[in-house]
C-alpha positions as CSV (number, residue, x, y, z in Angstrom):
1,X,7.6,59.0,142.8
2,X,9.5,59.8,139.5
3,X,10.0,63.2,138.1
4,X,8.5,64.3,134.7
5,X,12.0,64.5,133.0
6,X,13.2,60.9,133.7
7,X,10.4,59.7,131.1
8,X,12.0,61.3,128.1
9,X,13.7,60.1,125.5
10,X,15.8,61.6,122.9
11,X,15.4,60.1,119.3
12,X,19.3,60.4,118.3
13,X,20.7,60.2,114.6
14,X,24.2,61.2,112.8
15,X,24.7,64.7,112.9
16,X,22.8,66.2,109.6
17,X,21.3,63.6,108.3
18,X,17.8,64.9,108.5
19,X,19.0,67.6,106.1
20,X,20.6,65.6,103.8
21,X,19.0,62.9,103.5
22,X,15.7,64.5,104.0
23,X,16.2,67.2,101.3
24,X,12.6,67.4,100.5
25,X,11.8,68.3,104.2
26,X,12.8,71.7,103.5
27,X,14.5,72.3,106.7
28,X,15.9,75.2,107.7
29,X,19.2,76.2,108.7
30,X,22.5,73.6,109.6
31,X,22.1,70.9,112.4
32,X,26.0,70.8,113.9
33,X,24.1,68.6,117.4
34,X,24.7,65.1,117.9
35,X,23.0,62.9,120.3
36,X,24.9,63.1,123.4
37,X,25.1,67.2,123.1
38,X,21.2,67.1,122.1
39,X,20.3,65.1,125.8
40,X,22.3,67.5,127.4
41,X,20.4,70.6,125.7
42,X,17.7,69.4,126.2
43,X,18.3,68.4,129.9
44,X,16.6,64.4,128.8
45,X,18.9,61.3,130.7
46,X,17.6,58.9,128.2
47,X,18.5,58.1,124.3
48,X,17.4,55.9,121.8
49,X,20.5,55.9,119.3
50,X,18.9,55.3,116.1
51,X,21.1,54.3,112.5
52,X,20.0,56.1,109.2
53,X,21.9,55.8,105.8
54,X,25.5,57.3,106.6
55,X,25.4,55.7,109.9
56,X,26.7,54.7,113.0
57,X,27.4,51.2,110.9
58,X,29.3,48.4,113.7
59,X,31.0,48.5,115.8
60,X,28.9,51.4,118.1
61,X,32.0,51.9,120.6
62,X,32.6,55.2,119.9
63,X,29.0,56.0,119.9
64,X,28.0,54.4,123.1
65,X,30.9,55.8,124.8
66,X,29.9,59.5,124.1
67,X,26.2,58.3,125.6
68,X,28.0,56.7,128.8
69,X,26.3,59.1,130.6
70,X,22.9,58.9,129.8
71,X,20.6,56.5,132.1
72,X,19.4,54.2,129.2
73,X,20.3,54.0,125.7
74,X,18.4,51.9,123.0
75,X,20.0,51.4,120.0
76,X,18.4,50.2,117.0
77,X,18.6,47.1,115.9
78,X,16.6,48.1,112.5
79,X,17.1,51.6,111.6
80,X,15.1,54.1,109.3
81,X,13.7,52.4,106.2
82,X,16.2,53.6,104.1
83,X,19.1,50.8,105.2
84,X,18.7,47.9,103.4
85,X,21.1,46.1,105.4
86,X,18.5,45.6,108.1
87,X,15.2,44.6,105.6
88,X,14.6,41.0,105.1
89,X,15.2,39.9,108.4
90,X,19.0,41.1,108.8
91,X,19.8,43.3,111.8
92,X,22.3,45.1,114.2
93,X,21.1,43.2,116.7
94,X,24.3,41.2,117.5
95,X,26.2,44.2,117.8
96,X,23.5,45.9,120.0
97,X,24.1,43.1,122.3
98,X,27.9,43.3,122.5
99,X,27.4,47.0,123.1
100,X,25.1,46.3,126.6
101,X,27.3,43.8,127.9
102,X,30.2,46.9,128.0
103,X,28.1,49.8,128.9
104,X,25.2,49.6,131.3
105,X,23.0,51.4,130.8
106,X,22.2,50.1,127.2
107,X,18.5,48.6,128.2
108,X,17.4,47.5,124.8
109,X,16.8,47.9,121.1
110,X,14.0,50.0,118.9
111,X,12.9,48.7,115.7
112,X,12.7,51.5,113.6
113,X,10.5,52.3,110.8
114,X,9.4,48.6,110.9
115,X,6.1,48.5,109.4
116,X,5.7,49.6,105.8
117,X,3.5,52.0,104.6
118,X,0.5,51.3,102.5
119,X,2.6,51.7,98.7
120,X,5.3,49.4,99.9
121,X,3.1,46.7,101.2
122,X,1.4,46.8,98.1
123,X,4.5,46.3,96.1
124,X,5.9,43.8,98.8
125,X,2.9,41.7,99.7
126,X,4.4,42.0,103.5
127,X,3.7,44.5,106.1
128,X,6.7,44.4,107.9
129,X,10.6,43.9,107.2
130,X,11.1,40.9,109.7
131,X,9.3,38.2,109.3
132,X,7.7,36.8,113.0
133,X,10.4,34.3,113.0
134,X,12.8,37.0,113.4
135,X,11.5,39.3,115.9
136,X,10.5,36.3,118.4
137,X,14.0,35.3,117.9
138,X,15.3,38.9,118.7
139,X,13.0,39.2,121.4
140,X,14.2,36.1,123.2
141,X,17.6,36.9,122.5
142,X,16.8,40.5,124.2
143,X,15.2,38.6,127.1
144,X,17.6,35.8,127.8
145,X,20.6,38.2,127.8
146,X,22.8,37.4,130.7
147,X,23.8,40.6,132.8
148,X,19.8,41.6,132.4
149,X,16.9,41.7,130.6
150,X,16.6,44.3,127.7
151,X,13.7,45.4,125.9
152,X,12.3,45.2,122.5
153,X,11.3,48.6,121.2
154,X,9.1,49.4,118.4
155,X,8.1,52.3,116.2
156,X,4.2,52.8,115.2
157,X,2.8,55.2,113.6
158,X,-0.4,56.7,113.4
159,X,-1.4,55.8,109.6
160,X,-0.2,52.2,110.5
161,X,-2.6,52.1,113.2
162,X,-5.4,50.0,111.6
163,X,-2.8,47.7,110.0
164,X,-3.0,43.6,110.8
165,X,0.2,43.7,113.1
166,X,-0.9,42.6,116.7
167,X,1.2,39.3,116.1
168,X,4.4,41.9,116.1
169,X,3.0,44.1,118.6
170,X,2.4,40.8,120.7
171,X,6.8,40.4,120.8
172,X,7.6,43.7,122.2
173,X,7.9,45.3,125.2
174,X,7.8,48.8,124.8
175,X,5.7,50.8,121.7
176,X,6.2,54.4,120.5
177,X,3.3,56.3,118.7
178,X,4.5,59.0,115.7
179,X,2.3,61.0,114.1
180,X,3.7,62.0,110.6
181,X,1.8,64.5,109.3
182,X,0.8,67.5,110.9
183,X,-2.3,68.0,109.9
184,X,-3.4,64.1,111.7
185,X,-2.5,65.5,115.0
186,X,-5.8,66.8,114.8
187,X,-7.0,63.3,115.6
188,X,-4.1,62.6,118.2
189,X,-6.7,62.2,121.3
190,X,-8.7,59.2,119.3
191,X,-5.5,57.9,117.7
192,X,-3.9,57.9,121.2
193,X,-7.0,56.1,122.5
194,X,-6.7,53.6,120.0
195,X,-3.0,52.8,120.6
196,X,-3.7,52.2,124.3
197,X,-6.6,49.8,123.3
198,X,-4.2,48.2,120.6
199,X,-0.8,47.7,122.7
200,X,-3.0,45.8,126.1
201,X,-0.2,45.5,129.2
202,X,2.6,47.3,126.9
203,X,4.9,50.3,127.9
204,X,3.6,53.2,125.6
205,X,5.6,56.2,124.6
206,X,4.9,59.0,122.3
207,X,7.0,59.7,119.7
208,X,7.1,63.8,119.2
209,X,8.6,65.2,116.1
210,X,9.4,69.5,116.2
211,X,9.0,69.5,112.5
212,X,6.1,68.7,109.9
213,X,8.3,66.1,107.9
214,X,5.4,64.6,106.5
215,X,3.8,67.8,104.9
216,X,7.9,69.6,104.9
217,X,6.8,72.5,106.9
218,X,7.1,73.4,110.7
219,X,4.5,72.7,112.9
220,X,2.8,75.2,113.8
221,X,2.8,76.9,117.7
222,X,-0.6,75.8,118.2
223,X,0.1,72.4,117.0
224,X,3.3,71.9,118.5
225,X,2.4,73.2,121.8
226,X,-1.6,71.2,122.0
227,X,0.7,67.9,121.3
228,X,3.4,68.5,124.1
229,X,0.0,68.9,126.6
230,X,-2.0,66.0,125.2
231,X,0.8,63.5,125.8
232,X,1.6,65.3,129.2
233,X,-1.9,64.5,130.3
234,X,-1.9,60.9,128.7
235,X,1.4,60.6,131.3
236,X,-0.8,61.5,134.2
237,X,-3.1,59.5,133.3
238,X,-0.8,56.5,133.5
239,X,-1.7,55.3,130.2
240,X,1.6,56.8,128.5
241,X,5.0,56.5,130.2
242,X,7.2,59.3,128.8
243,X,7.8,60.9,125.2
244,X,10.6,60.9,122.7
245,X,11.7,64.2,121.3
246,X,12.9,64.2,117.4
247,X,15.5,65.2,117.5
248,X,19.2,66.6,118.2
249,X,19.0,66.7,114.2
250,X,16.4,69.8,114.3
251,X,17.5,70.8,117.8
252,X,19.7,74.0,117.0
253,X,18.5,75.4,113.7
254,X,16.0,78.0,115.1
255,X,12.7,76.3,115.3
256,X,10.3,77.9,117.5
257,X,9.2,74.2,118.0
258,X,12.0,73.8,119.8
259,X,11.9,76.9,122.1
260,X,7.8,76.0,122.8
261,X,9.3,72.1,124.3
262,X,12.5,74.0,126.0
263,X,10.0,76.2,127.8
264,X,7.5,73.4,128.2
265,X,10.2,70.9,129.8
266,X,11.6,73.5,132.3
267,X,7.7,74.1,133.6
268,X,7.3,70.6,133.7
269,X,10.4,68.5,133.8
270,X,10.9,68.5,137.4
271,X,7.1,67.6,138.5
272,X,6.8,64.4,140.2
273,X,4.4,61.9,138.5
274,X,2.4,59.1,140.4
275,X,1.3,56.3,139.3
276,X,-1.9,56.3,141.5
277,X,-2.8,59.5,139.0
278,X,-5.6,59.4,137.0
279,X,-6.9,62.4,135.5
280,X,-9.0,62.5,132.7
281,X,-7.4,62.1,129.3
282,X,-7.8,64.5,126.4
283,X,-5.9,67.0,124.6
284,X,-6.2,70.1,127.1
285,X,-3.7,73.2,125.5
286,X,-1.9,74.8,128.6
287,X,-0.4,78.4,128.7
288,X,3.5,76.6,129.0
């Protein structure tokens, strides 16, 4: 038996980057949270430490030391789509490794914003900003690493769903599923259904962003709260293994988002989960 609260993640970034580099998103207030101080508000042991334009750039010591006390840490070994550094088959991934063989509980690296999105693979001819070549290689490097096996991680989202990429999804070990836009968590229950369908003998997790970044608005209660009890059910269900929360960036600028998943992690956080189960799926809203 695990309880509820060991399954989540917490998608970390640079303090304020989500404002500023996100200026369109039209975000209220100032984010003064960083990763470690968003698991802890949260009351989440795990991390996925994630690089955007102004940063962490190598070495990650001072970073993974502030996430010592976290369970498991991923950090990305390609970051949001923005760095350039990590595009044509160029990663972090060497210093990722150097980081897990001096702190423990580093269990992997996430591939962030990895496939393209329908403009860019127009103007690219490529889906993706590794070739094959390169994530096989990562993945046996991940896998071959001598204290212990880490995991490859990968970020999917929704609109990418129907895109030719089961050779990528083939490499990793553990999937998230990120809904963009608001408005297409309408359609979470059959988009969930085909992720599952799509990712056969893969760890799932479901991404869950507090804000609407791609229609720069907050979600809605209703919307925020029907997602948090779609992927809770998904979890019993066995067919989801936890969710990561976006993020420490939105965490303390007054989002009622935020308050609906503080109250919805302290009613269910400490629940034990079975794997033996299996209720039926679907997007049931709760009164959390």
């Amino acid at each position: 038996m695990t309880k509820l609260r060991d399954k989540f993640w917490l998608w970390g970034q640079n303090i304020g980057v989500h404002h500023k580099y996100g200026v369109h998103y039209n975000l209220p207030g100032v984010n003064r949270m960083d990763s470690a101080e968003g698991c802890k508000f949260f009351g989440i042991p795990n991390c996925c430490r994630v690089a955007m334009g102004d940063g962490p750039f190598p070495p990650f010591d001072a970073e993974s030391e502030k996430l010592k006390d976290c369970k498991q840490v991923v950090w990305s070994a390609v970051g949001a789509g923005g760095i350039t550094r990590h595009d044509d088959d160029k990663s972090d991934l060497e210093e990722a490794l150097r980081q897990a063989a001096i702190y423990p509980n580093i269990s992997g690296v996430v591939l962030d914003d990895f496939f393209k999105s329908v403009e860019g693979f127009k103007t690219s001819g490529s889906v993706a900003r590794h070739s094959v070549g390169s994530i096989a290689a990562m993945r046996d490097k991940l896998h071959s690493f001598p204290a212990r096996k880490l995991d490859l991680w990968m970020v999917w989202y929704s609109y990418q769903l129907d895109f030719d990429v089961a050779d990528y999804i083939s490499l990793c070990d553990v999937v998230t599923l990120w809904t963009w836009k608001g408005s297409d968590l309408a359609n979470l229950d059959g988009n969930i259904n085909k992720f599952i369908t799509k990712t056969p003998g893969k760890r799932r997790l479901a991404g869950c962003y507090m804000w609407n970044y791609g229609e720069c608005k907050p979600l809605s209660n209703k919307e925020m709260q029907n997602q948090l009890d779609c992927y809770y059910r998904y979890i019993q269900n066995g067919d989801i293994e936890g969710i990561v929360l976006c993020s420490n960036c939105i965490a303390d600028i007054g989002l009622e988002a935020v308050d609906i998943t503080l109250r919805w992690l302290d009613k269910v956080g400490e629940e034990e989960i079975s794997s033996s189960s299996k209720p039926d799926t679907g997007c049931i809203a709760s009164n959390f």
